[in-house]
ROGU-376795 format. One record per residue (C-alpha): residue number from 0; z, y, x. Coordinates in steps of 0.25 Angstrom, whole numbers, plus 5000, padded with zeros to 4 digits. Layout:
num = NUM zz = Z yy = Y xx = X
...
end
This chain:
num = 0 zz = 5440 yy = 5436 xx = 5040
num = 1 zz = 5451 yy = 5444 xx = 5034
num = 2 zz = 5445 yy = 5458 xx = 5031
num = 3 zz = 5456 yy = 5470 xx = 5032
num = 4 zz = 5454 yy = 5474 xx = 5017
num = 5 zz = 5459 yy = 5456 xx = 5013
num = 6 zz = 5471 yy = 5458 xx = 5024
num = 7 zz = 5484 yy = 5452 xx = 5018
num = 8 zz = 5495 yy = 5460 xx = 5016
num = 9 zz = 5508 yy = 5453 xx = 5012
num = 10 zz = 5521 yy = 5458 xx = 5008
num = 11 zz = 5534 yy = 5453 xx = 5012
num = 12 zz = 5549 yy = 5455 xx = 5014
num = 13 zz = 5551 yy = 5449 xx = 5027
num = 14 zz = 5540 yy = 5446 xx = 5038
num = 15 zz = 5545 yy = 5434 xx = 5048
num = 16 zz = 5536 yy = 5433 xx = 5060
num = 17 zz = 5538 yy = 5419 xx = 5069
num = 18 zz = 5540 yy = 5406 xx = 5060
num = 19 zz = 5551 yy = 5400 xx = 5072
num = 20 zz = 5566 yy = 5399 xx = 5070
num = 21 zz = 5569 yy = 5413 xx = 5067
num = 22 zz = 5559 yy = 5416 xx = 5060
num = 23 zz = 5559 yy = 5404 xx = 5051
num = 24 zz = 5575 yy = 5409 xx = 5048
num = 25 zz = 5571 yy = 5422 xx = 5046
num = 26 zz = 5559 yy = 5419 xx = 5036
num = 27 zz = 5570 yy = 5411 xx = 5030
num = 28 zz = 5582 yy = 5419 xx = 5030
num = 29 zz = 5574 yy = 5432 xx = 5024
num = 30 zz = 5567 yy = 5422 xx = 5012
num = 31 zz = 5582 yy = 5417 xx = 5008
num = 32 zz = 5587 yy = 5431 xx = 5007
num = 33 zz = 5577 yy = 5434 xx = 4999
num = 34 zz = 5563 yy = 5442 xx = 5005
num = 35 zz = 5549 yy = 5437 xx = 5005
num = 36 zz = 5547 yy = 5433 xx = 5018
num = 37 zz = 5533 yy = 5429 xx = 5025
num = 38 zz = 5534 yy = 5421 xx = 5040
num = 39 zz = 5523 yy = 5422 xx = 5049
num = 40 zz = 5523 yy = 5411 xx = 5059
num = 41 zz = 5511 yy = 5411 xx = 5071
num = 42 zz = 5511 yy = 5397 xx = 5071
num = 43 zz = 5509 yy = 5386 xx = 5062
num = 44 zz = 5524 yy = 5382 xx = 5061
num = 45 zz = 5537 yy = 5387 xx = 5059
num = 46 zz = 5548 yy = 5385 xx = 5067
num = 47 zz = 5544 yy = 5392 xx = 5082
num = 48 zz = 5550 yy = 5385 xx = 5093
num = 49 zz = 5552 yy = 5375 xx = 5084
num = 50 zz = 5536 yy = 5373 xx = 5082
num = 51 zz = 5532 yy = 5376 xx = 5095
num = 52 zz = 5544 yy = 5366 xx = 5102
num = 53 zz = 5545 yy = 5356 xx = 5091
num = 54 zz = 5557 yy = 5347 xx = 5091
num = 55 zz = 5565 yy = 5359 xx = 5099
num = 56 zz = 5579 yy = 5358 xx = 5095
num = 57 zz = 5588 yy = 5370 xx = 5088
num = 58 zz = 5598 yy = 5372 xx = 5100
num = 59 zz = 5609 yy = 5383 xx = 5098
num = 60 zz = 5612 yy = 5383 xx = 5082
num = 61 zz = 5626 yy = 5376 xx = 5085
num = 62 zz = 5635 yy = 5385 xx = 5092
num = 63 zz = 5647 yy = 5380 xx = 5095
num = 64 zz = 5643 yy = 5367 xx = 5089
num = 65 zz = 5640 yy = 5375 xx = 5073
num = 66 zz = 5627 yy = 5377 xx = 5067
num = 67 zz = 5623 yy = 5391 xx = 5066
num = 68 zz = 5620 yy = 5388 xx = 5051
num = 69 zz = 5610 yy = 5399 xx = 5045
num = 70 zz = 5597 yy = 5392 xx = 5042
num = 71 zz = 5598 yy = 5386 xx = 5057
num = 72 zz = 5610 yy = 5377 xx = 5050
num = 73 zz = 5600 yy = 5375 xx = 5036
num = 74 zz = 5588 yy = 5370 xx = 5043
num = 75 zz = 5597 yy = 5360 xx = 5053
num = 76 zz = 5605 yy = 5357 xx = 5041
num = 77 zz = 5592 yy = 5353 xx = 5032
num = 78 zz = 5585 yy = 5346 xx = 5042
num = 79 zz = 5598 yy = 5338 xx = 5046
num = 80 zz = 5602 yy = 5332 xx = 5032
num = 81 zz = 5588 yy = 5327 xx = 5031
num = 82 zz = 5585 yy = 5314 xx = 5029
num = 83 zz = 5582 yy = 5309 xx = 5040
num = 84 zz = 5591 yy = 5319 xx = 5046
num = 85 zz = 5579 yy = 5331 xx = 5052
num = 86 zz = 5589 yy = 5337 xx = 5061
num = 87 zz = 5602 yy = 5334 xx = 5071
num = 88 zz = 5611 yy = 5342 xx = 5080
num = 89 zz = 5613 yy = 5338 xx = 5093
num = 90 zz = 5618 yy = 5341 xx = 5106
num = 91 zz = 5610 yy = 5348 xx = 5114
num = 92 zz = 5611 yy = 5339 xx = 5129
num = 93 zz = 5609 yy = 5354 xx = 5137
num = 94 zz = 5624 yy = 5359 xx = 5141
num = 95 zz = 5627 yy = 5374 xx = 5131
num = 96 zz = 5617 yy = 5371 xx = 5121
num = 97 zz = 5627 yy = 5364 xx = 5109
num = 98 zz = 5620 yy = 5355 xx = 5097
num = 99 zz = 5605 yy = 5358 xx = 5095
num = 100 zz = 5597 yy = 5353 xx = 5082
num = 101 zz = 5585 yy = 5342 xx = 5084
num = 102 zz = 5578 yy = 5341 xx = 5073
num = 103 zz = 5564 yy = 5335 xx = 5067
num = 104 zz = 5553 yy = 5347 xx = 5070
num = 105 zz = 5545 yy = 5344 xx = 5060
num = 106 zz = 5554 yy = 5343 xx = 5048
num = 107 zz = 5561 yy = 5352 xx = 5053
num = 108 zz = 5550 yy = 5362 xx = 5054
num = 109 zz = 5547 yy = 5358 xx = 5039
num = 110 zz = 5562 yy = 5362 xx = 5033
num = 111 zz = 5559 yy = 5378 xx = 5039
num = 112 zz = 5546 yy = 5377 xx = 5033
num = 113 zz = 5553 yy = 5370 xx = 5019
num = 114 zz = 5564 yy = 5381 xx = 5021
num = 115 zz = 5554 yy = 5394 xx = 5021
num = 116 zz = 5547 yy = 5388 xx = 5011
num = 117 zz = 5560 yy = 5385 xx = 5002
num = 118 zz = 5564 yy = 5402 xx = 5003
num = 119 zz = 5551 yy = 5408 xx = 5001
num = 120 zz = 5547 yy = 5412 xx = 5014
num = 121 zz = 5528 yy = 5414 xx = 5015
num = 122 zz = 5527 yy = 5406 xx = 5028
num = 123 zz = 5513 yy = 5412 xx = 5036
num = 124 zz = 5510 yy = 5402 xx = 5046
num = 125 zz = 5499 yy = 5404 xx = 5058
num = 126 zz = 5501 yy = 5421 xx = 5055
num = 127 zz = 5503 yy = 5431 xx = 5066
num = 128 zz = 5511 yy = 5445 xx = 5065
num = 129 zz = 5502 yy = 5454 xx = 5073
num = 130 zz = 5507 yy = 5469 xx = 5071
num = 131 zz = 5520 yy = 5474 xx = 5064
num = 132 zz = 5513 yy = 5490 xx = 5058
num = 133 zz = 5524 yy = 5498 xx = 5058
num = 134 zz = 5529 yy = 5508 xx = 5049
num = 135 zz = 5539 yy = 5517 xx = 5056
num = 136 zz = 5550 yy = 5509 xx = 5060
num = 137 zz = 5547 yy = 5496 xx = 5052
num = 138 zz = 5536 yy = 5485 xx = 5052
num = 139 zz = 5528 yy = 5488 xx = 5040
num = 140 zz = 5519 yy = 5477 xx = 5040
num = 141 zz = 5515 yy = 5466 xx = 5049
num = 142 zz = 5500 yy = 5462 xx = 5052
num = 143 zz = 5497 yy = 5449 xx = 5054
num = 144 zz = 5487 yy = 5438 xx = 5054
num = 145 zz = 5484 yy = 5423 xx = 5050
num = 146 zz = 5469 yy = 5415 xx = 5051
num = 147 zz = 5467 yy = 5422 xx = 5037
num = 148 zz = 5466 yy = 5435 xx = 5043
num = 149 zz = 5478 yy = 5448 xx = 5046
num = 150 zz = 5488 yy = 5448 xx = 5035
num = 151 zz = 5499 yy = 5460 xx = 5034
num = 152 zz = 5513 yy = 5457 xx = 5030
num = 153 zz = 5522 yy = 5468 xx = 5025
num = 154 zz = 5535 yy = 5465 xx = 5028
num = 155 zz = 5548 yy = 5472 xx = 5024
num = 156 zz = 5555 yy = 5466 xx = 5037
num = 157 zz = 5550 yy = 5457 xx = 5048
num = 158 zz = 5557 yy = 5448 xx = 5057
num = 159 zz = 5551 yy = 5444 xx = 5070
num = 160 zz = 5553 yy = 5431 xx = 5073
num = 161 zz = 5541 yy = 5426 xx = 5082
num = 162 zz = 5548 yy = 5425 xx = 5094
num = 163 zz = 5539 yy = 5434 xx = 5102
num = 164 zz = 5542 yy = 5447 xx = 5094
num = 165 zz = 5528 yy = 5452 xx = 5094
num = 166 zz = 5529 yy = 5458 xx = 5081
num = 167 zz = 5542 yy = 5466 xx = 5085
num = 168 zz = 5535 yy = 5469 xx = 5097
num = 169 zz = 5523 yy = 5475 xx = 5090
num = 170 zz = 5534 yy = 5483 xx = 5082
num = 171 zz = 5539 yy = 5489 xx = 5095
num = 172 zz = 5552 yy = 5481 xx = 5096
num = 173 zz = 5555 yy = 5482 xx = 5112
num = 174 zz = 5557 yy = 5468 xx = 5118
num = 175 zz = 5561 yy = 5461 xx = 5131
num = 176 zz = 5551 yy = 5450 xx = 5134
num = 177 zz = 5560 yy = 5440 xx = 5144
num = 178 zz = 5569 yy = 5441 xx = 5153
num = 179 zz = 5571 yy = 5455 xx = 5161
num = 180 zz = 5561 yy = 5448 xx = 5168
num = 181 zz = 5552 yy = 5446 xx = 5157
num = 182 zz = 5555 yy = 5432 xx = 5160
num = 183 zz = 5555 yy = 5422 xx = 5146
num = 184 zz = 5558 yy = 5409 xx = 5145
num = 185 zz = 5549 yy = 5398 xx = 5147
num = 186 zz = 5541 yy = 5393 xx = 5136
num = 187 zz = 5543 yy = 5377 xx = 5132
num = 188 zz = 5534 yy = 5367 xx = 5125
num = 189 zz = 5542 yy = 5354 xx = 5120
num = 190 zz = 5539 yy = 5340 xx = 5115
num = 191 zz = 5543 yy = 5325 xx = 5113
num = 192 zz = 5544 yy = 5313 xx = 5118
num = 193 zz = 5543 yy = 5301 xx = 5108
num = 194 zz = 5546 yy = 5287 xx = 5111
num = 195 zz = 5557 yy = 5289 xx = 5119
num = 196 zz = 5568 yy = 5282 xx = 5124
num = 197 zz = 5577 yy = 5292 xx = 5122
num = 198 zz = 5591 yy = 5285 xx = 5126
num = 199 zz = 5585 yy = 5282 xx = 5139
num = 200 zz = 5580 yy = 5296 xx = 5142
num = 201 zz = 5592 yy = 5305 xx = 5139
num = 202 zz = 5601 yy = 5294 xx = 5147
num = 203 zz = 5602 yy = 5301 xx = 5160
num = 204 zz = 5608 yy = 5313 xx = 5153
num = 205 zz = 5601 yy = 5326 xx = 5158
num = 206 zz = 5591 yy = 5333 xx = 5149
num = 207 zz = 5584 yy = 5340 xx = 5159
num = 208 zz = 5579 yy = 5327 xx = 5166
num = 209 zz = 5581 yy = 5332 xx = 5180
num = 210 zz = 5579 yy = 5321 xx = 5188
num = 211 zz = 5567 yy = 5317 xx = 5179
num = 212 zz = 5561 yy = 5331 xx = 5182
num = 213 zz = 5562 yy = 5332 xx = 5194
num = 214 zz = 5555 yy = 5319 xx = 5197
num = 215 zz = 5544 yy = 5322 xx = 5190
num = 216 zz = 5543 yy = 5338 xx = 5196
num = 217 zz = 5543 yy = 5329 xx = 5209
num = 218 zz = 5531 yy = 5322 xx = 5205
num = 219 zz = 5523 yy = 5333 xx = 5199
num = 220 zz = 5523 yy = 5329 xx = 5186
num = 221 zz = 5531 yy = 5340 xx = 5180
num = 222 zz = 5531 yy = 5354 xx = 5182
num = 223 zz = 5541 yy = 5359 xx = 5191
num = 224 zz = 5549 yy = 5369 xx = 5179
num = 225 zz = 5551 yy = 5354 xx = 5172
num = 226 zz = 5565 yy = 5352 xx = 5182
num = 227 zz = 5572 yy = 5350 xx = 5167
num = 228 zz = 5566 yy = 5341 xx = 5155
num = 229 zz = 5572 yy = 5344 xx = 5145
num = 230 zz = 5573 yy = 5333 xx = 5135
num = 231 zz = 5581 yy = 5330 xx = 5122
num = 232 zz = 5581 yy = 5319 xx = 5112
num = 233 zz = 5572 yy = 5323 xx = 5100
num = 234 zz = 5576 yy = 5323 xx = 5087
num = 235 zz = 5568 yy = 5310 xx = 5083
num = 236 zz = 5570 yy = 5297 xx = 5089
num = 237 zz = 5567 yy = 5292 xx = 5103
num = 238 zz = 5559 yy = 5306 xx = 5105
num = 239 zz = 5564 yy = 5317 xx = 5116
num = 240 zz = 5561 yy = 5332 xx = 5115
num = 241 zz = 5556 yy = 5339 xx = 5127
num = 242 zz = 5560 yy = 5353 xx = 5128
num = 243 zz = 5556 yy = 5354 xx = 5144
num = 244 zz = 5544 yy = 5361 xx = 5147
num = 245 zz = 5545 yy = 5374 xx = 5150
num = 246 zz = 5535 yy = 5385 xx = 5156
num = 247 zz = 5540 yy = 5398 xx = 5163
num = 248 zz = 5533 yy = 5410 xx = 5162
num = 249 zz = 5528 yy = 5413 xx = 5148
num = 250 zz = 5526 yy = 5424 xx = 5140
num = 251 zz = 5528 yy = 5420 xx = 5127
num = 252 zz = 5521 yy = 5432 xx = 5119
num = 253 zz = 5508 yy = 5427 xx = 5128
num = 254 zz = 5500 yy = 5418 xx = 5120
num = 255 zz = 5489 yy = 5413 xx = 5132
num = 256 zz = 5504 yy = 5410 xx = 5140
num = 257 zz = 5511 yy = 5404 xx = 5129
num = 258 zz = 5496 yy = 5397 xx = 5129
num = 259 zz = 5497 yy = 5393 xx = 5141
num = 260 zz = 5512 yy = 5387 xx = 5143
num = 261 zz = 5509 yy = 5378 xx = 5130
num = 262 zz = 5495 yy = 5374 xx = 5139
num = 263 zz = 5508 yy = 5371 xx = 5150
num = 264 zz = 5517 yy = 5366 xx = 5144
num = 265 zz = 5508 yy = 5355 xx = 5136
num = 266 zz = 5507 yy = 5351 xx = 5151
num = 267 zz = 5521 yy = 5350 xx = 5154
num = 268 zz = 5525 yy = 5342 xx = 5142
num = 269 zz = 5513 yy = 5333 xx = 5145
num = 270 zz = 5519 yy = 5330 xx = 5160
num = 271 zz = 5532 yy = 5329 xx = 5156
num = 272 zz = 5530 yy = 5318 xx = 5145
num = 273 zz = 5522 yy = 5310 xx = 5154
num = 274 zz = 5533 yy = 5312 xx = 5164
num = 275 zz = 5544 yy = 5307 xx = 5156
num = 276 zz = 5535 yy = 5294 xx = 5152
num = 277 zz = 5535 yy = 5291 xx = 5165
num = 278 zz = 5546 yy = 5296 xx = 5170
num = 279 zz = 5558 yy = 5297 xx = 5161
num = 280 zz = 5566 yy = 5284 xx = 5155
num = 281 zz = 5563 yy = 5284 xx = 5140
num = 282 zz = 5549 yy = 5289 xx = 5140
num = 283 zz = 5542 yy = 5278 xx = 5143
num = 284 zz = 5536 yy = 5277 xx = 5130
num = 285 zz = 5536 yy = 5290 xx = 5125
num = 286 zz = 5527 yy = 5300 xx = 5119
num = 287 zz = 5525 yy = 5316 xx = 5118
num = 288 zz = 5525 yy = 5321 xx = 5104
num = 289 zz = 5527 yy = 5335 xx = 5099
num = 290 zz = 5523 yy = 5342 xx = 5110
num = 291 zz = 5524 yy = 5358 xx = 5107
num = 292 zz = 5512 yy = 5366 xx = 5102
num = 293 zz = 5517 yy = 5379 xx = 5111
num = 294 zz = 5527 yy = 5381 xx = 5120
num = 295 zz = 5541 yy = 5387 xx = 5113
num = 296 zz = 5543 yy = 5401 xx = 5120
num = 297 zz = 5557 yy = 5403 xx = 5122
num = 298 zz = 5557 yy = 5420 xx = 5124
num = 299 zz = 5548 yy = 5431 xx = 5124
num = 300 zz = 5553 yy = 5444 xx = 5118
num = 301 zz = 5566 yy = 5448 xx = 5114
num = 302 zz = 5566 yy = 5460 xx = 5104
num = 303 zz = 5575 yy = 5473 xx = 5107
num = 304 zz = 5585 yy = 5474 xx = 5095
num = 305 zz = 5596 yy = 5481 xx = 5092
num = 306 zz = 5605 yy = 5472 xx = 5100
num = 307 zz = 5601 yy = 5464 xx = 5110
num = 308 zz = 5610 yy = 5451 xx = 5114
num = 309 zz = 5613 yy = 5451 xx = 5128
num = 310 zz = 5618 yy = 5438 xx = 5136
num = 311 zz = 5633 yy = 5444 xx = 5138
num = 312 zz = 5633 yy = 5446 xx = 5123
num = 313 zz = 5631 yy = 5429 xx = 5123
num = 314 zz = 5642 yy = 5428 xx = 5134
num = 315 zz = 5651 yy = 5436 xx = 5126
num = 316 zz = 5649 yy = 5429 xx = 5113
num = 317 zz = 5646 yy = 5440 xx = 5105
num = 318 zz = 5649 yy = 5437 xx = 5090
num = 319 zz = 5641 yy = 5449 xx = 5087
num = 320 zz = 5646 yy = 5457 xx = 5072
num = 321 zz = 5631 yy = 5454 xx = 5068
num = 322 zz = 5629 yy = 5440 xx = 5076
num = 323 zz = 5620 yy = 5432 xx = 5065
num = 324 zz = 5622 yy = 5418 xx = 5073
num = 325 zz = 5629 yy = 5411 xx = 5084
num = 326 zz = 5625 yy = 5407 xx = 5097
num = 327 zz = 5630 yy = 5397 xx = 5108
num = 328 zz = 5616 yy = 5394 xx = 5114
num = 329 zz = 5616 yy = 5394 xx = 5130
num = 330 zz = 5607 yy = 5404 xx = 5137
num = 331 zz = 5595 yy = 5394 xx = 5137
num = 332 zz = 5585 yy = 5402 xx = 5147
num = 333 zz = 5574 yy = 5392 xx = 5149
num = 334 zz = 5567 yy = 5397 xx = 5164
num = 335 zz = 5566 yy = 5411 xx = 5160
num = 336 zz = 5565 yy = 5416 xx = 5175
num = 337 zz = 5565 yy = 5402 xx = 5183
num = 338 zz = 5562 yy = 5386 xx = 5180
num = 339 zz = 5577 yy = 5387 xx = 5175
num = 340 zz = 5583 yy = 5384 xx = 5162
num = 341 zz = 5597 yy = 5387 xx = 5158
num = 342 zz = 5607 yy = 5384 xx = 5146
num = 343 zz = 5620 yy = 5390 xx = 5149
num = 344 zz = 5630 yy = 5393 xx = 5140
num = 345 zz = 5629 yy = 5407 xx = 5135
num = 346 zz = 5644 yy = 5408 xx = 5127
num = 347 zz = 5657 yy = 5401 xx = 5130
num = 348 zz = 5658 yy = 5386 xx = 5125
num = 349 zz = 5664 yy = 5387 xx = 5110
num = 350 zz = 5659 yy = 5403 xx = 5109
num = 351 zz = 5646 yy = 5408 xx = 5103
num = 352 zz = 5638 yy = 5423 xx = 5103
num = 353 zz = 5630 yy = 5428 xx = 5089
num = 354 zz = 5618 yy = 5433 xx = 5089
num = 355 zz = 5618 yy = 5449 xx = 5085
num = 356 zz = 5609 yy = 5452 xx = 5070
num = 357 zz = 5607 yy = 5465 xx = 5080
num = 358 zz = 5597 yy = 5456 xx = 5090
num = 359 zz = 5588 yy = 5455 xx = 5080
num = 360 zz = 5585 yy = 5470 xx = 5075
num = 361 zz = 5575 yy = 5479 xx = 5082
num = 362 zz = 5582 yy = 5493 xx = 5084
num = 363 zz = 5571 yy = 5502 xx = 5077
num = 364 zz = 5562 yy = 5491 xx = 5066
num = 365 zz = 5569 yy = 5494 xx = 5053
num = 366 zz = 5562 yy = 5480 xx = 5047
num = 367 zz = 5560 yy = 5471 xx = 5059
num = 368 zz = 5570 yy = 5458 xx = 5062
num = 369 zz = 5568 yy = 5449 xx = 5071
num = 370 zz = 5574 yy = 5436 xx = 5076
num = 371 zz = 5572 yy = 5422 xx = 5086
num = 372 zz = 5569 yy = 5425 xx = 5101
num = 373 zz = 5565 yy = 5439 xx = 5097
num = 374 zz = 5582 yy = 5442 xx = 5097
num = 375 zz = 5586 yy = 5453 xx = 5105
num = 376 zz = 5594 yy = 5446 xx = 5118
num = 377 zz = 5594 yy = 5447 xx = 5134
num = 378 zz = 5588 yy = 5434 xx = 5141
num = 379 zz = 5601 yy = 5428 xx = 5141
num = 380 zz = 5605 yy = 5431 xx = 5129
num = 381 zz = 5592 yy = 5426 xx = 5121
num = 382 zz = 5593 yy = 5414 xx = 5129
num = 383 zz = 5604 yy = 5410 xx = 5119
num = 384 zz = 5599 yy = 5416 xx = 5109
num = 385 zz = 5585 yy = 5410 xx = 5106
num = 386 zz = 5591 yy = 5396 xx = 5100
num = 387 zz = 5583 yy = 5392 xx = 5088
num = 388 zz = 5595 yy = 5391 xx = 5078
num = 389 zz = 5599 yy = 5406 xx = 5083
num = 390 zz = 5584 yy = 5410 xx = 5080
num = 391 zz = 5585 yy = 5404 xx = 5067
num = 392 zz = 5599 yy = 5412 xx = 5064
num = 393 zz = 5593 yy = 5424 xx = 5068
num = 394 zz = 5581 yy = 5423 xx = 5059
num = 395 zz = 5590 yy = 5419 xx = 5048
num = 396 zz = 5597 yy = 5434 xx = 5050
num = 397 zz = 5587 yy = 5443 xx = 5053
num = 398 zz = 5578 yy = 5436 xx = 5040
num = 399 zz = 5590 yy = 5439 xx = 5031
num = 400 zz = 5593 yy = 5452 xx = 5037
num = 401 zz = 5578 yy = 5456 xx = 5034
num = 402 zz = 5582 yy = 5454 xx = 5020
num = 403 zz = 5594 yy = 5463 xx = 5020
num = 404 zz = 5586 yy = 5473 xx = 5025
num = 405 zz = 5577 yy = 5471 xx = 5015
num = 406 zz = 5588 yy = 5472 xx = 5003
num = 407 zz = 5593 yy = 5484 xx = 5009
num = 408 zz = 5582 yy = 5491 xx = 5012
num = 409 zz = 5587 yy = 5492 xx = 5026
num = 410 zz = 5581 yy = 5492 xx = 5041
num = 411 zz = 5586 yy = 5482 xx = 5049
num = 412 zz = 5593 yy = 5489 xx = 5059
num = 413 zz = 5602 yy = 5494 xx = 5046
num = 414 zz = 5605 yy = 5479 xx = 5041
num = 415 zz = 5619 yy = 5476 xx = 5038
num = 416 zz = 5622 yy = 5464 xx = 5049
num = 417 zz = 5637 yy = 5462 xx = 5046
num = 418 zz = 5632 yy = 5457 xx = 5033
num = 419 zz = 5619 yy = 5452 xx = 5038
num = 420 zz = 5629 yy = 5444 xx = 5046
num = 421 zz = 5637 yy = 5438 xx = 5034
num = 422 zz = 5626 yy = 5434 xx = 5027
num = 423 zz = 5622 yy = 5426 xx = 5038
num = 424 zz = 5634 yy = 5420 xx = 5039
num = 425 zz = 5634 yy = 5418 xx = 5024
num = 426 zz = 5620 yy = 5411 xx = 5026
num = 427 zz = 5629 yy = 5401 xx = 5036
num = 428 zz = 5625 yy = 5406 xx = 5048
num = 429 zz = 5634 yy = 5407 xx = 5059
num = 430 zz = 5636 yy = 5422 xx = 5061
end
């Protein structure tokens, strides 16, 4: 074992805690401007929802039919000119959603990795952020631990971008769990099918699979929240991905219930890939592959910061003076209080909302940032917001943010956002 006299201490600029979407953009953004930066990741990929769903598509990043550019628009523009191409944009077939990017997973994965590795970022896989020790109103350092032992990391700013915020939490950020309610979004585990006739599946031209569902909730051979199937072509030939089951009533910040939805949901996706052999035109021959290691949670805490985006900001489409990104996603609530899913369109068609700089600062931390599902919004608002382009836009602002405060000495409640703003825009992202 580690003794406390061998602990490791390391220095750096800019701490980034989660390895998702946000996270990955922030680790990024903060290394091109400049700072040394360390990302600690739990798992043993990057990438978050995108590890833990693989083959889940980018939905959001073209509102009204335009890239969102920023390092959204870098990474689907470098995996696109590939050759073979890596990546395409397609149109999503549920009504309000616009063009989504499908891509290869693993490739994909491998250019974010490539890209952090490229700007200098020191990449700790399989480490966990315990405690934040405060210093007055600052995070002075940040205990942490890896199956070498406890490290320390002194950071000069840390962004939270783990998704469940129990850093900030730990730091005494307030935060809503849920709804009102304290309901959250079910979790989803997804996986493909491989060997399909694809042409002969997608011929009856609804997504959710209704009838099909319905028959085999009849027979007992799926579970009764599996009314819609959910099913899309994959990126790769003659495969479709599943993004259909969902379980209600998790907890995401509960290990043993994250625990046991995975143990669930392996079950369901079992059921539902026999039934569609049997079942479904096209799967006769097919196969499941890539099956997810852990249910994707969609929402647990949402940070208070010094604005909080509400859904009749979103109706409005609010261009707010320090909007970092735009957004035309649809209030995608996935049975939050009932077996429900909905996806209508939050803005008017042709109109879009930003996303406030604001939503992303706690009110009394003078070095903490934080950025992903962790953004300050009510439940409708946040399910617009939570898009993975959106989360790698604000990730890319509040990881160059970090670094302005850092050049001029400054808390981040203090930072400059109208030139915080430019800069972005100057980066080519759509402010």
């Amino acid at each position: 074992m580690t003794s406390p006299a061998s602990e490791r201490v390391l220095d750096t600029d800019v701490l980034v805690v989660g390895g998702g979407t946000s996270g990955f953009a922030a680790a990024l953004a903060a290394a091109r401007a400049g700072g040394t930066v360390r990302l600690i990741e739990a798992g043993a990929k990057i990438g978050g929802v995108m590890a833990f769903c693989p083959g889940m598509p980018w939905g959001g990043g073209y509102p009204q039919g335009k890239n969102i550019g920023g390092i959204f628009g870098e990474l689907t523009d470098r995996l696109a000119q590939m050759v073979p191409p890596a990546a395409e944009v397609r149109p999503c077939t549920l009504a309000n959603f616009g063009f989504e990017v499908q891509y290869d997973h693993e490739i994909a994965t491998l250019a974010m990795f490539e890209m952090l590795d490229e700007a200098g970022v020191t990449l700790h896989l399989n480490t966990f952020a315990n405690e934040p020790v405060m210093k007055g109103a600052r995070i002075n350092r940040v205990t942490a631990h890896d199956r070498r032992g406890p490290l320390t990391i002194k950071p000069k700013v840390v962004i939270d971008c783990s998704g469940d915020g129990d850093l900030s939490a730990r730091a005494g950020v307030p935060y809503t769990l849920g709804d009102h309610s304290g309901n959250m979004m079910a979790v989803t585990l997804t996986f493909h099918m491989v060997g399909v006739d694809v042409a002969r599946v997608f011929e009856g031209g609804d997504p959710y699979f209704q009838a099909f569902a319905a028959e085999g909730i009849a027979a007992g051979r799926l579970h009764p929240d599996l009314h819609k199937l959910y099913l899309m072509r994959g990126f790769h030939r003659d495969t479709v991905f599943c993004n259909t089951v969902t379980i209600r009533g998790v907890n995401g910040t509960d290990p043993m219930e994250v625990s046991r939805a995975t143990q669930e949901g392996r079950r369901r996706c079992h059921q539902v890939a026999r039934f569609l052999v049997d079942a479904v035109p096209g799967f006769e021959t097919a196969q499941m592959w890539g099956l997810g290691p852990t249910v994707g949670v969609r929402e647990t805490r949402r940070l208070e910061a010094i604005y909080r985006i509400t859904g009749e900001d979103i109706a409005r489409a609010t261009k707010f003076a320090d909007g970092i990104v735009a957004c035309d996603n649809p209030i995608d609530d996935v049975m939050r209080n009932s077996a429900e899913m909905t996806h209508e369109a939050a803005v008017k068609t042709g109109d879009y909302y930003t996303i406030p700089f604001r939503s992303l600062i706690p009110r009394k931390i003078e070095n903490l940032l934080f950025a992903g599902r962790l953004v300050s919004a009510d439940p409708v608002a946040f399910a617009s917001v939570r898009g993975m382009p959106q989360c790698m836009a604000m990730g890319q602002a509040v990881g160059h943010a970090a670094c302005m405060a850092l050049a001029d000495d400054a808390k981040v409640q203090a930072l400059d956002q109208a030139a915080l703003v430019s800069q972005l825009a100057r980066l080519g992202l759509w402010t």
